[in-house]
PDB file as gemmi writes it, atoms N, CA and C in Angstrom:
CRYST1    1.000    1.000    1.000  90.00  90.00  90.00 P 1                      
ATOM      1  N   UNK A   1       6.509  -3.468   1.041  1.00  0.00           N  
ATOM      2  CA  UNK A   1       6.584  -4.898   1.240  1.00  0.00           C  
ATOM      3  C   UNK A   1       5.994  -5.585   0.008  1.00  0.00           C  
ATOM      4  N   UNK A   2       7.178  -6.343  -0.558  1.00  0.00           N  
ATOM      5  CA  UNK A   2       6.409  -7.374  -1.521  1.00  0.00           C  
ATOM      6  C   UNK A   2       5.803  -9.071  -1.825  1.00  0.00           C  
ATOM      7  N   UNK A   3       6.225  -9.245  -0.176  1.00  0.00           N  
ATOM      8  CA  UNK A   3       6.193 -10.784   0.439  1.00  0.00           C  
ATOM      9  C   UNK A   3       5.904 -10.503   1.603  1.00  0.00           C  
ATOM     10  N   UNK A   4       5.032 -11.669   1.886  1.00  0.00           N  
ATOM     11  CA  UNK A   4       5.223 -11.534   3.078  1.00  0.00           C  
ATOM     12  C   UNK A   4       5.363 -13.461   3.285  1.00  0.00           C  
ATOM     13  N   UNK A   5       7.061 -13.596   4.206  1.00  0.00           N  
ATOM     14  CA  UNK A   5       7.170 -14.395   4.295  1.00  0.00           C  
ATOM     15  C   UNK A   5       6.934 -15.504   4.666  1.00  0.00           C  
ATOM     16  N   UNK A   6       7.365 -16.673   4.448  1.00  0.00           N  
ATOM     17  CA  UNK A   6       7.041 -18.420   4.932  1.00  0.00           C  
ATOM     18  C   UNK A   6       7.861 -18.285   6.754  1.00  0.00           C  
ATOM     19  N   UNK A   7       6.142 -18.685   7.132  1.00  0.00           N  
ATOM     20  CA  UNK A   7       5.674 -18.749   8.839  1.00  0.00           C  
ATOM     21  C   UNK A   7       5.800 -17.472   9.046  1.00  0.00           C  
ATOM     22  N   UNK A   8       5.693 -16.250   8.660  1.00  0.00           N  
ATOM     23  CA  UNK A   8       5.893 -14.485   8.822  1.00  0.00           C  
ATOM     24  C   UNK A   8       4.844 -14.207   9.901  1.00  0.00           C  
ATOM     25  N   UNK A   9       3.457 -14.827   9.940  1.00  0.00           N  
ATOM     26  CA  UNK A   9       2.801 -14.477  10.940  1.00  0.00           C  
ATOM     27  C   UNK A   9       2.310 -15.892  11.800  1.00  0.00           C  
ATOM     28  N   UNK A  10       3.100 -16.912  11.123  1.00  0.00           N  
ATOM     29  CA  UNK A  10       2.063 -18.652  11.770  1.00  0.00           C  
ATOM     30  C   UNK A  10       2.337 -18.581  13.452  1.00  0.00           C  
ATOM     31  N   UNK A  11       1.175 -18.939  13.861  1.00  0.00           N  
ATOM     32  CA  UNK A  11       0.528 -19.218  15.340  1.00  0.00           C  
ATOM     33  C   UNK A  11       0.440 -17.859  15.791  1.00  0.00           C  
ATOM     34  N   UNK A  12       0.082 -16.640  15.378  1.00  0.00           N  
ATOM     35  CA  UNK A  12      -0.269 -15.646  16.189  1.00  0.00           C  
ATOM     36  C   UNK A  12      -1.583 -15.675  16.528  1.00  0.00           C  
ATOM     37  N   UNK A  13      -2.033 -16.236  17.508  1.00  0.00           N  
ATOM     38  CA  UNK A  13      -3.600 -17.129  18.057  1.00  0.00           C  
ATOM     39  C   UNK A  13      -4.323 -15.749  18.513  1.00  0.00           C  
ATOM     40  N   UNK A  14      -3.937 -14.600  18.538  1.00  0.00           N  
ATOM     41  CA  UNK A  14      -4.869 -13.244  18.726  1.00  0.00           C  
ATOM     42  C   UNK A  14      -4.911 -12.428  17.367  1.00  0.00           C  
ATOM     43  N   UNK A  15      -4.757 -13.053  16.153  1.00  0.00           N  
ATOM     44  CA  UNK A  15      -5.209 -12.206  15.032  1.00  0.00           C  
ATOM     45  C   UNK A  15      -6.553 -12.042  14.097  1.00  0.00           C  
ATOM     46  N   UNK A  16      -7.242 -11.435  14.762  1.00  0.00           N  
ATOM     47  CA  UNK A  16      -8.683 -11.934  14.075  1.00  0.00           C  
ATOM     48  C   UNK A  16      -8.608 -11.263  12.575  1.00  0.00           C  
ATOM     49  N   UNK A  17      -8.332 -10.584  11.640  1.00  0.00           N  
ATOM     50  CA  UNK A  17      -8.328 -10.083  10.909  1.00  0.00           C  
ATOM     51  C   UNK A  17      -6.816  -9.407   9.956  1.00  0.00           C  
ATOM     52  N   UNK A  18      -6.918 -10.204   8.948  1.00  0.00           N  
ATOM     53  CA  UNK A  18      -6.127  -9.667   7.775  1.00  0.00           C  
ATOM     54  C   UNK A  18      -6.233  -8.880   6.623  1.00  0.00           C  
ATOM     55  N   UNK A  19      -5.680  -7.586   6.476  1.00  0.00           N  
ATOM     56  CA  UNK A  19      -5.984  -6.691   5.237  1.00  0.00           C  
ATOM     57  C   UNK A  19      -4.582  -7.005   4.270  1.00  0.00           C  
ATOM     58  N   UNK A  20      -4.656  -7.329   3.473  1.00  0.00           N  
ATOM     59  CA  UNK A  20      -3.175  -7.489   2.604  1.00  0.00           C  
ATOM     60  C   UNK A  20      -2.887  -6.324   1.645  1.00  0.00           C  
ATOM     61  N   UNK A  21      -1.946  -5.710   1.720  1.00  0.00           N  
ATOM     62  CA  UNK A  21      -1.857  -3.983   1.302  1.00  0.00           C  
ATOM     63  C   UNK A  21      -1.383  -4.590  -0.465  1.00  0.00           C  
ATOM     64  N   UNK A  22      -1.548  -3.543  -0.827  1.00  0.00           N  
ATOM     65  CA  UNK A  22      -1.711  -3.483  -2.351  1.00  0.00           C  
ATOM     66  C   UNK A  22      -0.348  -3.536  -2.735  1.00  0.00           C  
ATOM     67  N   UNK A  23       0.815  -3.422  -1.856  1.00  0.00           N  
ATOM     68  CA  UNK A  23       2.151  -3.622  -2.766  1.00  0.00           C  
ATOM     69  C   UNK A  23       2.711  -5.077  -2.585  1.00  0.00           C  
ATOM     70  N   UNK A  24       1.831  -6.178  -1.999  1.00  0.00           N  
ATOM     71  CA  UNK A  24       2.297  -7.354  -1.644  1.00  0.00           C  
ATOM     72  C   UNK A  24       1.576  -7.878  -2.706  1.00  0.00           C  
ATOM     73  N   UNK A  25       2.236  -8.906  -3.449  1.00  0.00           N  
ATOM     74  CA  UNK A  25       2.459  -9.876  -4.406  1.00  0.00           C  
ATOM     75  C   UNK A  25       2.288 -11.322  -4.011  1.00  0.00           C  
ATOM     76  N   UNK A  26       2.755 -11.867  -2.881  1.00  0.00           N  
ATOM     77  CA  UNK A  26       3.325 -13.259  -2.819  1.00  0.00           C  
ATOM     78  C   UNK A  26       3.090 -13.141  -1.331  1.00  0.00           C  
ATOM     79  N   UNK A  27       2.484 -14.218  -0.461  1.00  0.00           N  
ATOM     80  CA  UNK A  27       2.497 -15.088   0.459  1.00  0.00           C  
ATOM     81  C   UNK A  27       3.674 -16.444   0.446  1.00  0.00           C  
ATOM     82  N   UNK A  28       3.789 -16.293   1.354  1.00  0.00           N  
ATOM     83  CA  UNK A  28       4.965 -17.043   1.706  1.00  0.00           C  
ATOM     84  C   UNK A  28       4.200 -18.746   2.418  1.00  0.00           C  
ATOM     85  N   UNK A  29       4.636 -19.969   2.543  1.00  0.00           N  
ATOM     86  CA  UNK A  29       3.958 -21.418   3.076  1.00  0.00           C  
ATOM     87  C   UNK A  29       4.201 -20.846   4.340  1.00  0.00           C  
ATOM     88  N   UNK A  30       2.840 -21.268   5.107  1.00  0.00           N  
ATOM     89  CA  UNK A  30       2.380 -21.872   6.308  1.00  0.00           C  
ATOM     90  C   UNK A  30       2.438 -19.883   6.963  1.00  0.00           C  
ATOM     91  N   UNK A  31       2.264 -18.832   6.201  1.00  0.00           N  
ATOM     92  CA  UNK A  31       2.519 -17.421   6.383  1.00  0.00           C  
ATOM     93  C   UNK A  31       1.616 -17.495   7.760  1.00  0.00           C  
ATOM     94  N   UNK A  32       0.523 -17.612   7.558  1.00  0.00           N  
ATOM     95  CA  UNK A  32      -0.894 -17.192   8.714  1.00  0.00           C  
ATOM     96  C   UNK A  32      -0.919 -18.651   9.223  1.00  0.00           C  
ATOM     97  N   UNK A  33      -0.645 -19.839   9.087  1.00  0.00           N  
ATOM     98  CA  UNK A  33      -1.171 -21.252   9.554  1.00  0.00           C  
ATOM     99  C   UNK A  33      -1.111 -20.786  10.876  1.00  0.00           C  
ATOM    100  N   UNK A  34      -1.858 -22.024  11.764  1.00  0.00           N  
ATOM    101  CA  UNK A  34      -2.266 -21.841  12.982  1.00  0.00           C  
ATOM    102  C   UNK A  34      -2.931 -20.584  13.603  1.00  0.00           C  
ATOM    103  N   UNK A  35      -2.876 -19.477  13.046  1.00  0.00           N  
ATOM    104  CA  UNK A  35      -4.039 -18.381  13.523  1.00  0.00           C  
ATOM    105  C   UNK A  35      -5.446 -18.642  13.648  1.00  0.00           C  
ATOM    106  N   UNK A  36      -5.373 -19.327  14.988  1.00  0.00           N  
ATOM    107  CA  UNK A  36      -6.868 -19.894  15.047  1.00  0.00           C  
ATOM    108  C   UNK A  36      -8.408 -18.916  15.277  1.00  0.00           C  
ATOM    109  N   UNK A  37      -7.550 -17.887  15.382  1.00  0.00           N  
ATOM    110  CA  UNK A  37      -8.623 -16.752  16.032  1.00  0.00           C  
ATOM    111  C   UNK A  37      -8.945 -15.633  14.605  1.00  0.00           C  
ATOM    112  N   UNK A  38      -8.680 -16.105  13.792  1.00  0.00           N  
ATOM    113  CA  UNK A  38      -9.143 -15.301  12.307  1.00  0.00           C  
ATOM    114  C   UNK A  38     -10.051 -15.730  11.539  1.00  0.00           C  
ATOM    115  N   UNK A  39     -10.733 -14.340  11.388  1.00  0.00           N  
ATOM    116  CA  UNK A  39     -12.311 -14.856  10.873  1.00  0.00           C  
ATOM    117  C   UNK A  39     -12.082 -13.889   9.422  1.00  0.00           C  
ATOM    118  N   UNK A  40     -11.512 -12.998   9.116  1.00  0.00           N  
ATOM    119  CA  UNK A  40     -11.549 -12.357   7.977  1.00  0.00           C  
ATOM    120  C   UNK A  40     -10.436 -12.125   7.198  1.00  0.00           C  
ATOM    121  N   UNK A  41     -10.077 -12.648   5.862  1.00  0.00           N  
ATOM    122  CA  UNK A  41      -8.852 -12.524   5.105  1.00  0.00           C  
ATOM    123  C   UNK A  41      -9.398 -11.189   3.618  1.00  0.00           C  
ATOM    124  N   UNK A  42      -8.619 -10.115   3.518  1.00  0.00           N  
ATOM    125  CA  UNK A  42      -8.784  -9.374   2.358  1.00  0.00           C  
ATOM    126  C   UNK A  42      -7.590  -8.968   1.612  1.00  0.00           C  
ATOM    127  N   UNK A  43      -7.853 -10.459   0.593  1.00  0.00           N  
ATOM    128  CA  UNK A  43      -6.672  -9.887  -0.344  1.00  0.00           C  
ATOM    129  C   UNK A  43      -6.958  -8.624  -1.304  1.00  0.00           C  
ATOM    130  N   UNK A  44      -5.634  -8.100  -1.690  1.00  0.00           N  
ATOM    131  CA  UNK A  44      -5.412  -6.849  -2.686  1.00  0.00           C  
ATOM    132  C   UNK A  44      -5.896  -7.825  -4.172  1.00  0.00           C  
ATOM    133  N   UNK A  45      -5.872  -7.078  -5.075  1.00  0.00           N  
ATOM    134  CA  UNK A  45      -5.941  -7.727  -6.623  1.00  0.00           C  
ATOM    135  C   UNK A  45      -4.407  -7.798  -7.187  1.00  0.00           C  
ATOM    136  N   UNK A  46      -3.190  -7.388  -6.363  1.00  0.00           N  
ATOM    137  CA  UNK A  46      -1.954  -7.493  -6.611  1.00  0.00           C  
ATOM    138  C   UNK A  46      -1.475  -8.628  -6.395  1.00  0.00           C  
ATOM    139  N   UNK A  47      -1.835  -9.631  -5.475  1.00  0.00           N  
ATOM    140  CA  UNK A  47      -1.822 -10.783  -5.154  1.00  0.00           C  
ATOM    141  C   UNK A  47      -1.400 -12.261  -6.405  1.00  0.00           C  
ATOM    142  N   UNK A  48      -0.204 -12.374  -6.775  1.00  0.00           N  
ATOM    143  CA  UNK A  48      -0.461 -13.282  -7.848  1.00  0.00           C  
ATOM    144  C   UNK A  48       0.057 -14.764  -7.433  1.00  0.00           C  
ATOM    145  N   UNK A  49       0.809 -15.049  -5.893  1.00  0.00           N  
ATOM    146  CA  UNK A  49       1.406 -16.506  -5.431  1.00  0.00           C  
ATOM    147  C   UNK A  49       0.773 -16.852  -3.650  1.00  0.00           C  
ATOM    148  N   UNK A  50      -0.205 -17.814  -3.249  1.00  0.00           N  
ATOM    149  CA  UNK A  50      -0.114 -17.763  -2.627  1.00  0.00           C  
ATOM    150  C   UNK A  50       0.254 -19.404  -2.006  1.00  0.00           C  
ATOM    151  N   UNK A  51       1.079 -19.307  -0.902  1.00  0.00           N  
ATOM    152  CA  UNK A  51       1.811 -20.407  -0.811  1.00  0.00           C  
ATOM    153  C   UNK A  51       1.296 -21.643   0.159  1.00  0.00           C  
ATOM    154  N   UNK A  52       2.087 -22.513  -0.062  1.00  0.00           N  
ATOM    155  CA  UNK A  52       1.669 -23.581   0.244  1.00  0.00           C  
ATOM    156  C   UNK A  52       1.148 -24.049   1.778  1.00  0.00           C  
ATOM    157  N   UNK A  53      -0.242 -24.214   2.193  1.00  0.00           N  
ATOM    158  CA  UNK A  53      -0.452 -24.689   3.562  1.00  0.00           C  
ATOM    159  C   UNK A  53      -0.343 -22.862   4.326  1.00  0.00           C  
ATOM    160  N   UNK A  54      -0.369 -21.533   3.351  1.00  0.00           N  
ATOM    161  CA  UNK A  54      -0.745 -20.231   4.510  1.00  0.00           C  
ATOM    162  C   UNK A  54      -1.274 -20.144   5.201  1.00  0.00           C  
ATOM    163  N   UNK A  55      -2.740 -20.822   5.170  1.00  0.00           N  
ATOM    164  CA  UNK A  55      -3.596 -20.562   6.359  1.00  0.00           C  
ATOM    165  C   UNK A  55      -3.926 -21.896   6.935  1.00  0.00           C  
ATOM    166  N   UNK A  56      -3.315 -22.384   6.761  1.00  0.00           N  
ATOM    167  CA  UNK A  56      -4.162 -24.188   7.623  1.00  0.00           C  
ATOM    168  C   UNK A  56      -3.907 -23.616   8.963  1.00  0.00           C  
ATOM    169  N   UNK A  57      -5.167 -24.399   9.355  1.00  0.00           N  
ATOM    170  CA  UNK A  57      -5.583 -24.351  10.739  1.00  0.00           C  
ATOM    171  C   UNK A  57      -5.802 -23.249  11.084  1.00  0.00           C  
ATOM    172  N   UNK A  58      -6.240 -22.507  10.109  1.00  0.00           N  
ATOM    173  CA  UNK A  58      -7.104 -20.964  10.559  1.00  0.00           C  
ATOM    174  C   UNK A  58      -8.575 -21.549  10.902  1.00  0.00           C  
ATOM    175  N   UNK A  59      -9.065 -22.268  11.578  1.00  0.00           N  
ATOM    176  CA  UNK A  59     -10.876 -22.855  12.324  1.00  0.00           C  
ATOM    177  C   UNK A  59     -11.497 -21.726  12.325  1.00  0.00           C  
ATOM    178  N   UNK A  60     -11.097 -20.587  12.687  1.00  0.00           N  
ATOM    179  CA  UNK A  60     -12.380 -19.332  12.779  1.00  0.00           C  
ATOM    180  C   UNK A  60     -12.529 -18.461  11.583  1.00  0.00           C  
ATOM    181  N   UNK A  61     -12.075 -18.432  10.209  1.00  0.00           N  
ATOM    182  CA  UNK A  61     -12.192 -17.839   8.817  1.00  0.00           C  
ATOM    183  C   UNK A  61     -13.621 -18.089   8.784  1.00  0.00           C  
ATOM    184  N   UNK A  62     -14.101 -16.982   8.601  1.00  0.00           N  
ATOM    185  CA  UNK A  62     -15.773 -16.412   8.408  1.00  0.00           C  
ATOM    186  C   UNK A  62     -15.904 -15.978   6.716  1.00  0.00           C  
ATOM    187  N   UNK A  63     -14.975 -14.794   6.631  1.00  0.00           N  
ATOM    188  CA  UNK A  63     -15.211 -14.134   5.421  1.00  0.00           C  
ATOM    189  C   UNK A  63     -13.746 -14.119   4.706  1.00  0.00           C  
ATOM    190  N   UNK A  64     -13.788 -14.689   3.654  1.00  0.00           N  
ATOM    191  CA  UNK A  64     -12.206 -14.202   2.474  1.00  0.00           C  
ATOM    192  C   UNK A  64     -12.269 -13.778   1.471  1.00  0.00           C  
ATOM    193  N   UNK A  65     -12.094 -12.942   0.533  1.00  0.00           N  
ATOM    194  CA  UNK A  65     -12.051 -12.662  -0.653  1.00  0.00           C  
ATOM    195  C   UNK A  65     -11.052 -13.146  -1.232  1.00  0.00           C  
ATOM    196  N   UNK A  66     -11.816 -13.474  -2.609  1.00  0.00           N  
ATOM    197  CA  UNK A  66     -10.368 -13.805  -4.132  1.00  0.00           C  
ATOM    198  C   UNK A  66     -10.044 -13.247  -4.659  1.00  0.00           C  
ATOM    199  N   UNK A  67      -8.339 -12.786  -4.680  1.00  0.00           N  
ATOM    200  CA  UNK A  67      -7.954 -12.001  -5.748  1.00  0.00           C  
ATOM    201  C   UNK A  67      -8.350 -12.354  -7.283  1.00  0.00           C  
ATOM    202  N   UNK A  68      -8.916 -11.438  -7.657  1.00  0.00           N  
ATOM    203  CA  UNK A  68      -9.313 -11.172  -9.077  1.00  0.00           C  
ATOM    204  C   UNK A  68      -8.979 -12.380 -10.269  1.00  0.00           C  
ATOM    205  N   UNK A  69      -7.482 -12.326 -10.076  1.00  0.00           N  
ATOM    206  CA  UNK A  69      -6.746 -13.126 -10.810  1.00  0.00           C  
ATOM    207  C   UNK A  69      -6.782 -15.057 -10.113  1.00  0.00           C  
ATOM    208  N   UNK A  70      -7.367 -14.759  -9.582  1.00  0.00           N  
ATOM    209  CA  UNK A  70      -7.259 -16.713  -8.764  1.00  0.00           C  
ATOM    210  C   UNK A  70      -8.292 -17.247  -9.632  1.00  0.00           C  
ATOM    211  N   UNK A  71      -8.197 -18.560  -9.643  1.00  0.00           N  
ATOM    212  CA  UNK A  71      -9.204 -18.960 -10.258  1.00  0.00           C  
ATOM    213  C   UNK A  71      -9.543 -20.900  -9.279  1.00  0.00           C  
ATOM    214  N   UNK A  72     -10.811 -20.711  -8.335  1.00  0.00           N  
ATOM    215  CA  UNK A  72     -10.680 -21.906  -7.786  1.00  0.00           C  
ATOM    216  C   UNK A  72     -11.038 -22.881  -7.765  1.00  0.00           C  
ATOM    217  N   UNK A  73     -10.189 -24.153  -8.189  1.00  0.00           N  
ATOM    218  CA  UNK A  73     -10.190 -25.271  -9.085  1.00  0.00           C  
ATOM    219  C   UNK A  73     -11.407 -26.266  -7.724  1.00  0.00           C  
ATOM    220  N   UNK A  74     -10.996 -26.190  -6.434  1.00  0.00           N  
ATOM    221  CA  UNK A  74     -11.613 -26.990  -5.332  1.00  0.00           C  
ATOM    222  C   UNK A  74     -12.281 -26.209  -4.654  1.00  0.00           C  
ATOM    223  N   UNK A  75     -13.448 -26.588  -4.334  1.00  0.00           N  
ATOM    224  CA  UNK A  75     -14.274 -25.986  -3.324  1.00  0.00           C  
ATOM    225  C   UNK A  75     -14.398 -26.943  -2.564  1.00  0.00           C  
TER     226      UNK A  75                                                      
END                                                                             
């Protein structure tokens, strides 16, 4: 898998946790949005697009890591 697509997982409200495997590249808009029940995101360092509005309305994100290559302009 080298995408994972726009709304591919949005509103799955029982996903507490995301591992993103090392052959995915690109997030797809609004991919994870509404997963209100996720507290942990771990991107790969393969990671170079991630799209627009993926996780909005994730309320329970505890812990995320940055791929290597991100660089973040807003905190």
């Amino acid at each position: 898998v080298k995408k994972i697509g726009d709304y591919a997982f949005s509103g799955c409200s029982l996903l507490k946790e995301i591992i993103i495997p090392h052959s995915v590249i690109s997030i797809g808009d609004y991919a994870f949005s509404g997963c209100r029940s996720l507290k942990k995101i771990i991107f790969s360092p393969s990671i170079e697009s991630i799209g627009n509005y993926a996780f909005a309305n994730c309320y329970s994100l505890q812990y995320v890591t940055k791929p290597k290559s991100f660089i973040c302009k807003y905190i």
